[in-house]
N, C-alpha and C positions, 0 to 999 in steps of 0.2 A: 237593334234592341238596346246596345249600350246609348245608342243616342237619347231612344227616348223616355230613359231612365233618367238621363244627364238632365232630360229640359223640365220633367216631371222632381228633380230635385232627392230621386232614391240613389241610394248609393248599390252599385252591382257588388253582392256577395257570392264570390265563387267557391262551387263547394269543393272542400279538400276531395285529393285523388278516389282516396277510401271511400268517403261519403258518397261520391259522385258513381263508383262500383256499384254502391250497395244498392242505389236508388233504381240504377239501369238492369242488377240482378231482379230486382220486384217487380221491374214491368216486364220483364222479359218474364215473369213468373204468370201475372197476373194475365200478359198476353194469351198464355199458354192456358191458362183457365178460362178465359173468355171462348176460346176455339174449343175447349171441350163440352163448356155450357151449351155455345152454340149449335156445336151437332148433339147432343142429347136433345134440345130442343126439338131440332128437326125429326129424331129416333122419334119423338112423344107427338108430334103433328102425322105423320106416317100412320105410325098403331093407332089414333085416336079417328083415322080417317079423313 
């Protein structure tokens, strides 16, 4: 990845400790929503027949 940032000419910004928490707390959040979407879903295909 760092390479092909290097040849593309972007400079890699690493995000501070904090920053990089916060982001892995929201997917682990948003993870967690999508698995409840998706069996509601399914609850609603089931009862709809």
């Amino acid at each position: 990845m760092q390479e092909i940032l290097k040849l593309e000419g972007s400079d890699l910004n690493p995000l501070s400790p904090l920053e990089r928490r916060r982001l892995e707390k929201k997917v682990e959040d948003l993870e967690k929503e999508l698995i409840i979407c998706k069996e509601k879903i399914e609850k609603a295909k089931i009862c709809l027949g």
